[in-house]
N, C-alpha and C positions, 0 to 999 in steps of 0.2 A: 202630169195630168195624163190619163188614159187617152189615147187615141178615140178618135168616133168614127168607127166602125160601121156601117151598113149593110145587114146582111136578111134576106128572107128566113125565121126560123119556121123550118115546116115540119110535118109530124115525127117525131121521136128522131129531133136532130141531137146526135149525140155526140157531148164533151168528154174530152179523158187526161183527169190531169193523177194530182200525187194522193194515195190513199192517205190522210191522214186524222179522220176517225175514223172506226168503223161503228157498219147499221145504214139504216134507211130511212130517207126522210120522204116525205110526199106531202108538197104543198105548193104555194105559191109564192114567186121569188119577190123579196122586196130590198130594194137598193142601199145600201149606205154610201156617204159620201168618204169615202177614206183615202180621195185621190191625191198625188203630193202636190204642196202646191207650188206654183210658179217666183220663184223670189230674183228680184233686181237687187242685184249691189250697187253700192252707189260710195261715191267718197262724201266725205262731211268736214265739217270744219273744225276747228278745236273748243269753238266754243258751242259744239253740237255734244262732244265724247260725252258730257255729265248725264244730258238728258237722254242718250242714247244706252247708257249703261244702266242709267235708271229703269227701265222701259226695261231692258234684257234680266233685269233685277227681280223687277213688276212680273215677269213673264214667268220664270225660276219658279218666285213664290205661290204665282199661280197656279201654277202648275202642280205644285206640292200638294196643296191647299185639296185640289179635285182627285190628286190620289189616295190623300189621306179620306178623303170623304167616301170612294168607291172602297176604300179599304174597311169602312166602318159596315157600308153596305154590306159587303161578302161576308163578314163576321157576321151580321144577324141573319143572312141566309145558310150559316153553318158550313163557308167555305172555309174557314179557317186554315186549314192544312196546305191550303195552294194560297195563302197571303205572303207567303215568303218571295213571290214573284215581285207582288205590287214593292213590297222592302227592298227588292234590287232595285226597283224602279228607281224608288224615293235614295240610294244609293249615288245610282248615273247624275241624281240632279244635284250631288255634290261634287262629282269627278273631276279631279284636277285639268283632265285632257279635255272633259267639253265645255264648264265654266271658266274654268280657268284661262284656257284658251282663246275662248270667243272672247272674254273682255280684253285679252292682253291685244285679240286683234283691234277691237274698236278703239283702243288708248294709241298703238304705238302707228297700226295702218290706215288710221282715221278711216275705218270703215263703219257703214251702219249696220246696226245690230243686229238684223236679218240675214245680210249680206256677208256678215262674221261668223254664226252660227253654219250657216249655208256649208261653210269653207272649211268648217271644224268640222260637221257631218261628213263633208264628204272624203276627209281626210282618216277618217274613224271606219266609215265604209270600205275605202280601200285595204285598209289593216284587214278587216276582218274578212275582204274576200280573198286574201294570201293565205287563207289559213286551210290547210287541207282535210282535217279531220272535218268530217261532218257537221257534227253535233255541235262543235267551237264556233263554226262558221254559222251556224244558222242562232246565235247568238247575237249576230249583226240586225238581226228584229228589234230586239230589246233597244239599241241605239236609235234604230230607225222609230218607234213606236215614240219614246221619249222624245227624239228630235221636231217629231211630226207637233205632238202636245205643245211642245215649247214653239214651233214657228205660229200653229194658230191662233196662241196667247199671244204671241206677238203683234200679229197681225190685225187681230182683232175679232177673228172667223168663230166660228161655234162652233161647238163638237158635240154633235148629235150623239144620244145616250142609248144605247141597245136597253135599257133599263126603261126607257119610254115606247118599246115595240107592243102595241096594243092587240095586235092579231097574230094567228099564229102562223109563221112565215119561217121560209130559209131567204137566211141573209146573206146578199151577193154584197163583195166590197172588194175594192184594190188590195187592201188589209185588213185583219185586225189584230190590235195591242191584247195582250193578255188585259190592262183593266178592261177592255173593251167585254172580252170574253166572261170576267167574272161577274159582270152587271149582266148578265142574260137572263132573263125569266125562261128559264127551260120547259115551261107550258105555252110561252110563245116564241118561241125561238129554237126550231125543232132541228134545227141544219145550218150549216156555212157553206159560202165557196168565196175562193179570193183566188184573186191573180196573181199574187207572189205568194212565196212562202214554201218552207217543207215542214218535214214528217218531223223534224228534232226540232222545230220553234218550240219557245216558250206556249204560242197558242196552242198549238197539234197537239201538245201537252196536255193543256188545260182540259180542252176538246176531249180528249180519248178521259181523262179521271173524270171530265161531269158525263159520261156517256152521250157528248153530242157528235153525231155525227157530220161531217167534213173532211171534204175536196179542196186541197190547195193547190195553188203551182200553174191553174191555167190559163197564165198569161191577158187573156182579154176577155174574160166573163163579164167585164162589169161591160165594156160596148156591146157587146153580145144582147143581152139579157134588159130587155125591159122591166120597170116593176110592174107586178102582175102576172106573169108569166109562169102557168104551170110548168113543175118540175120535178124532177125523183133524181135526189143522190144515190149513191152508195160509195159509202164510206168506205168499205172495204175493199174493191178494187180501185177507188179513183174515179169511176163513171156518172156522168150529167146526163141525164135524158131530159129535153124541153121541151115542152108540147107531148106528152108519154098521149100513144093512141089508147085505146079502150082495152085492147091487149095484153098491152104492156101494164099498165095500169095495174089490171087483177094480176098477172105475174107477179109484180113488183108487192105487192099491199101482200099476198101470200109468203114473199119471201122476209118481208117484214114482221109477219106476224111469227115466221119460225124463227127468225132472228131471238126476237125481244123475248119470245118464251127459252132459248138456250142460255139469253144475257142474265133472264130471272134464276137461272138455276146455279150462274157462278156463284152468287151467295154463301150456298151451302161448300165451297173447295176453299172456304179463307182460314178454318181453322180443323180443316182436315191435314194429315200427316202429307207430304211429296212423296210415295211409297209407289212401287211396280208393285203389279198386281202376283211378282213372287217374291217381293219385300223388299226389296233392293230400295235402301232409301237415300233420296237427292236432295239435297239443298239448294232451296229456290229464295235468290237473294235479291236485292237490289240496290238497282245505279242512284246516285244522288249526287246533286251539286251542292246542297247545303243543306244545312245539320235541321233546320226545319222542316224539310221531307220527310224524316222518319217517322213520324207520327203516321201519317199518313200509308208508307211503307210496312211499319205493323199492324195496321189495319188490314194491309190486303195480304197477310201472314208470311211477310217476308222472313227470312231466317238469317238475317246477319244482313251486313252490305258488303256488297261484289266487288262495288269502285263506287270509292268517293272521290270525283275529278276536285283536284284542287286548285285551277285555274284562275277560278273566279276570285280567290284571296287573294288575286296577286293584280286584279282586272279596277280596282276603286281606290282610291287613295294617294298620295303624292308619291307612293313610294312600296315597295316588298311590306308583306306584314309580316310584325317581331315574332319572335318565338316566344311570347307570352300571348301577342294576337291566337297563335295558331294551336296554343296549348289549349287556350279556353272552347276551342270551337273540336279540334277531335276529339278532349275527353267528353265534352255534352255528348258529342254522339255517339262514344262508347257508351257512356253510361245510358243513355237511353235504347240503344239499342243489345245492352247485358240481356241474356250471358250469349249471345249472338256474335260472333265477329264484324267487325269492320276492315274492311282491307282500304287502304290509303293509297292514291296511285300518287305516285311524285309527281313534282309537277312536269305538263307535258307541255310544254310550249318551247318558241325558238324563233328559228325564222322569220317568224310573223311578228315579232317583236312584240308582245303581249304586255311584255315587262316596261313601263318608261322609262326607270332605272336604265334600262340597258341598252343602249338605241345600235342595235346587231344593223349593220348595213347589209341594203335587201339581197336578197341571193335570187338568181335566175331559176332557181326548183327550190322551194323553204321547204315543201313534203320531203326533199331526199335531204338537208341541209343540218344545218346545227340548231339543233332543235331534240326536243324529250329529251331523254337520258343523255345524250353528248353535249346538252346545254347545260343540267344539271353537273354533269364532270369538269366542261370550262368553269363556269360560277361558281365553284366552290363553296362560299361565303350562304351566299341562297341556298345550297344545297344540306352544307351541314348546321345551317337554321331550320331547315323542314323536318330534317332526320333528329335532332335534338326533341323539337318539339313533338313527333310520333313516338320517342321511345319515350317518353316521361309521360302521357298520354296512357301508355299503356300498362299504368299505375290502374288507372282506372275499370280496366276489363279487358277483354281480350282484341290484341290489333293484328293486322300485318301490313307490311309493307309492302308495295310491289310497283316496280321500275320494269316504265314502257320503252319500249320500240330499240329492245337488246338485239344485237344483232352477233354477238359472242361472246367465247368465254371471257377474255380479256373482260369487258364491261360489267360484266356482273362481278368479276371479282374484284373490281375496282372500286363496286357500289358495296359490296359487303365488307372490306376493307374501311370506306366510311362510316358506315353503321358501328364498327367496333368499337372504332376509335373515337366517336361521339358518346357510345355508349359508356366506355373506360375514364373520359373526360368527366361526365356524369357523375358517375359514380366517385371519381377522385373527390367533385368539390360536395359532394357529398349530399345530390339529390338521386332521391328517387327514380328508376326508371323502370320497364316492364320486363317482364325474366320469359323468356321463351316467344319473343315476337317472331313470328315466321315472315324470313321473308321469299317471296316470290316473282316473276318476270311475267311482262304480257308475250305473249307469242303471236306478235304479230309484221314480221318479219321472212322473206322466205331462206334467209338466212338460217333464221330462228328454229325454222321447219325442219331444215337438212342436217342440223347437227343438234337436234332435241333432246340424243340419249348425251350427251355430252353435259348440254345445259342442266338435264336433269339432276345431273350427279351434285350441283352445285346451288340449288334451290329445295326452297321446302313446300312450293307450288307452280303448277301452270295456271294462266287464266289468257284465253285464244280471243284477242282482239278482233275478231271479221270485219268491220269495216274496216281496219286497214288492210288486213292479210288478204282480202279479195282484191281491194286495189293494187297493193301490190306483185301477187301474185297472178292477176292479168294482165296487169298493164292498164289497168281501167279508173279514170276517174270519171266517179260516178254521178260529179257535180258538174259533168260536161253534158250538155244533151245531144253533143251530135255520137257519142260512147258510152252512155249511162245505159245503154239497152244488152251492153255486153257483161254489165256486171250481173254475176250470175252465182249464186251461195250454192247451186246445188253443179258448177262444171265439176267436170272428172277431179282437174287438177285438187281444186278445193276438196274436194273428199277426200281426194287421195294423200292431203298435206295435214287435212284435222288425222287421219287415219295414222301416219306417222307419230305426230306429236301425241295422242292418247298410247300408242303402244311403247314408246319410249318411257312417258309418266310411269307408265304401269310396270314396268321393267324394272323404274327404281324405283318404285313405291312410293312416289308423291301424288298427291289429290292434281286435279287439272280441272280443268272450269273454263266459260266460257261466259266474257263481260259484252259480247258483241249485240249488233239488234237478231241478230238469227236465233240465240237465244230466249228472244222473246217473240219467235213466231214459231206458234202450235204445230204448224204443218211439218217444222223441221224436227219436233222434241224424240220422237221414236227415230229418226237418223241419229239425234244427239247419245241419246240414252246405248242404244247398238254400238257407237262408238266408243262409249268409255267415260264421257262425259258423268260427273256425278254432283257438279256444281252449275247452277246456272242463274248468271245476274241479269236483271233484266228492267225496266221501268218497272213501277210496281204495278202499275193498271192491267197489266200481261200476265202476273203468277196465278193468276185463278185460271185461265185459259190452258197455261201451258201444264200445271197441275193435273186438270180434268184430264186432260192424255196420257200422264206420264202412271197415273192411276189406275189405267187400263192395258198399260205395254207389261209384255212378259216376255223378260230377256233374249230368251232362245231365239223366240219367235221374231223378235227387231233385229237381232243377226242375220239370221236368212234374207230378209230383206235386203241389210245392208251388200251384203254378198251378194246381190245380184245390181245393186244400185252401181254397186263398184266395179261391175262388169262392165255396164255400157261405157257408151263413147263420147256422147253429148251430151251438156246441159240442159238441150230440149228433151232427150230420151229419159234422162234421171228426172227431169221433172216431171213429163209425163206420166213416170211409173210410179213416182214416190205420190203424185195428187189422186191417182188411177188406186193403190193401196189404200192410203190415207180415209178414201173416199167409201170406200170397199169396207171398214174395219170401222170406222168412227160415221155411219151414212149421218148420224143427225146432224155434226158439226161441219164434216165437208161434202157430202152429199152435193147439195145445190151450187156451192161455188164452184166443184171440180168435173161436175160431170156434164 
């Protein structure tokens, strides 16, 4: 339960939490209840466990019952493309680790069913905060959302429907679930802000593909924030203004208005070419977690996929899935994403023990530990099941492969030495497999960095991981808030290490890409382009944005740039110069945010 907070809000008192839509909303806040709720454990008798598992049973199918029903909802408002969330959903409420579980406590620890779940939540929670990548971690929503549904089924509480918001409001909440999100009336439901959350939730997701804007991450907006309470998001840097004076007010409704007329214009860059404006053409790809995203993804004129993290096939069920499981799911999405590429990242998990199969005893760092590709070399078994099922897959159209977080040669030739010999096995017992899979390494690594012209020689692509190559290479993790202000995409160092690994590519003639979130922010794509970069995977809600600039850059001219970007000293200076440029060259798009 949220703290109760007491605070005077007086004119244009301003919050700053995590951008995670962008755009501007201007209204009035109105509260949801999405607090966690308070659960006692309690022991029980044996002639309690029937009725106790009944009830956690009761709860399950409740729970199903109201996602399939929101699910039906989003299909007649034509969200169809983003159902593939509510499908994880209805996924977790089969999972061996939190059904499974929770009953085996109430039978064998005579616990009550609340008090069981409780124990399994928070045992699921802790996994998922061991986990250092980003985007994995913030994954731990989807559990949290799910657990929440299932304790108020329990319980007996009501879960107030954003589908019943009758005026038109930004909604302040502790959280919200993606179903929460896909039941919005987007004529009344014009904003979000929660107090947990980032920018890689499943909702931030949702939020940025329906164009809502939303502020996550600050901590105590729902104490804060009366209902009723005038306010002005923007999505785009993270800022709350409450109580906006008369000022602020026309600033903000002006800056809205230029917004929403640039947002009207992405439209027309979805089935334009990714061309400089002296022909130099890029491919603008994108990230997906499941083969139901591509629809979606081709709509916003993706050109192939960057990375398909394959994590989640390994996150449901009692066990690895077969290499029949895995065959059905990469050829769909070769074949609907033909004649476009798919690149397949192996699986990247370890440490954090993702797998139940495999219960890795915890390690003091799992981000530097066994984990990605050195988990994939231990587990063999897992490993040459994944690689079997990608090269038979690319029967279907064109694939690649590409094994994260290399840190030398050794590795990679230890990965491509598997690929053969899976491919030769193949072909012995006389299936099918694809002729010319290229494969590839992430470079994310500062290993990776320092010896690129090496690696080159031994792959048939790069693709520059940034969220971890910045963590790594400052020392920075960015999931800490008392050092997440130092992670910085534009310090020296980082230029200076994409600036290595694109000249290395290009030395030995392999394409190089970049699957990271930098990727998919506009303000870096003339750094990118300048550097070499000629692939770029990205969410897909981002290819029209990052498009519109890359449209308008002409080579020569993003060199000079770069060449004096590479000159300074600081990440404040390179920033400065690169938003001061940016601003300079493109006034309508960053004009107002950078000057």
């Amino acid at each position: 339960m949220t703290a109760s907070v007491k605070i005077d809000i007086t004119e244009d008192t301003i919050l700053v939490g995590i951008a995670a839509a962008p755009g501007i909303a201007i209204s009035r806040s109105h509260r949801v209840n999405r607090d966690r709720m308070t659960v006692i454990e309690r022991r029980i008798l044996p002639a309690e466990v029937g009725p106790e598992i009944a009830a956690f049973k009761d709860a399950v199918n409740k729970s199903k019952s109201q996602l399939l029903e929101v699910k039906d909802q989003a299909g007649s408002k034509e969200l169809f493309e983003h159902l593939y969330i509510i499908d994880t959903h209805l996924l977790i409420l089969d999972d061996e680790m939190l059904i499974g579980d929770t009953l085996r406590l109430i039978r064998e620890e005579l616990i009550n069913a609340e008090g069981a779940l409780n124990r399994v939540l928070r045992k699921l929670r802790q996994m998922f905060e061991r986990i250092s990548d980003e985007y994995l971690r913030e994954r731990r929503s989807d559990i949290d959302s799910i657990g929440d549904r299932l304790m108020r089924n329990l319980l007996g509480e009501t879960h107030e429907s954003l589908a019943d918001v009758k005026d038109q409001v930004i909604v302040v909440a502790h959280d919200l679930s993606p179903a929460d999100t896909v039941q919005i009336d987007r004529s009344k439901v014009i904003g979000f802000v929660t107090d947990i959350g980032g920018r890689t939730s499943h909702t931030a997701i949702l939020a940025r593909s329906l164009g809502i804007p939303a502020v996550v991450g600050l901590e105590t907006v729902t104490s804060l924030v009366p209902d009723g309470t005038p306010m002005i998001i923007d999505g785009s840097t993270g800022t709350v203004i409450l109580k906006p004076s008369a000022e602020t007010f026309r600033e903000y409704l002006i800056k809205k208005q230029h917004y929403d007329y640039l947002e009207s214009e992405l439209v027309q860059f979805r089935s334009l070419p990714a061309i400089t404006r002296d022909n130099c053409p890029m491919a603008l790809r994108s990230n997906i977690d499941f083969v139901e995203e591509i629809t979606a993804a081709r709509e916003q004129g993706a050109q192939g996929i960057g990375l398909f993290r394959t994590e989640f096939l390994y996150m449901s069920g009692e066990g690895p899935p077969s290499e029949e499981e895995q065959l059905a799911i990469y050829s769909a999405a070769v074949e609907q994403m033909a004649p476009f590429p798919v690149t397949i990242r192996t699986l990247d998990v370890g440490g954090d023990k993702f797998v139940p199969e495999f219960n890795l005893a915890d390690e003091v760092n799992p981000a530097m530990g066994l984990r990605a590709v050195r988990f994939s070399l231990k587990e063999v078994n897992l490993f040459r099941t994944q690689l079997r099922a990608i090269l038979r897959a690319g029967v279907f159209g064109p694939i690649r492969i590409m094994f994260p977080m290399i840190s030398g040669v050794a590795e990679v030739r230890d990965c491509k030495q598997f690929v053969e010999r899976e491919r030769q096995d193949l072909l012995s017992a006389g299936i099918a497999c694809g002729e010319n899979v290229e494969i590839g390494i992430m470079i994310e690594t500062p290993a990776a960095v320092l010896i690129a012209d090496l690696l080159a020689k031994e792959v048939d692509f790069f693709s520059v991981g940034t969220n971890d190559l910045i963590q790594y290479c400052l020392a920075i993790d960015r999931g800490n808030e008392h050092v997440a202000y130092l992670y910085e995409p534009t310090h020296p160092a980082v230029l200076q290490a994409l600036h290595q690994v694109c000249r290395a590519a290009e030395n030995a003639g392999i394409d190089v890409g970049m699957c990271g979130e930098m990727a998919g922010e506009d303000l870096y794509s003339l750094v990118l382009v300048a550097l070499g970069f000629r692939e770029l995977s990205m969410n897909a809600m981002n290819i029209s944005r990052v498009k519109r600039i890359i449209r308008q850059i002409k080579i020569p001219e993003a060199k000079q740039i770069l060449d004096h970007l590479l000159s300074l000293s600081t990440a404040a200076e390179v920033s400065a110069a690169l938003e001061k440029e940016m601003s300079q060259r493109y006034p309508q798009v960053f004009s107002e945010k950078y000057l």
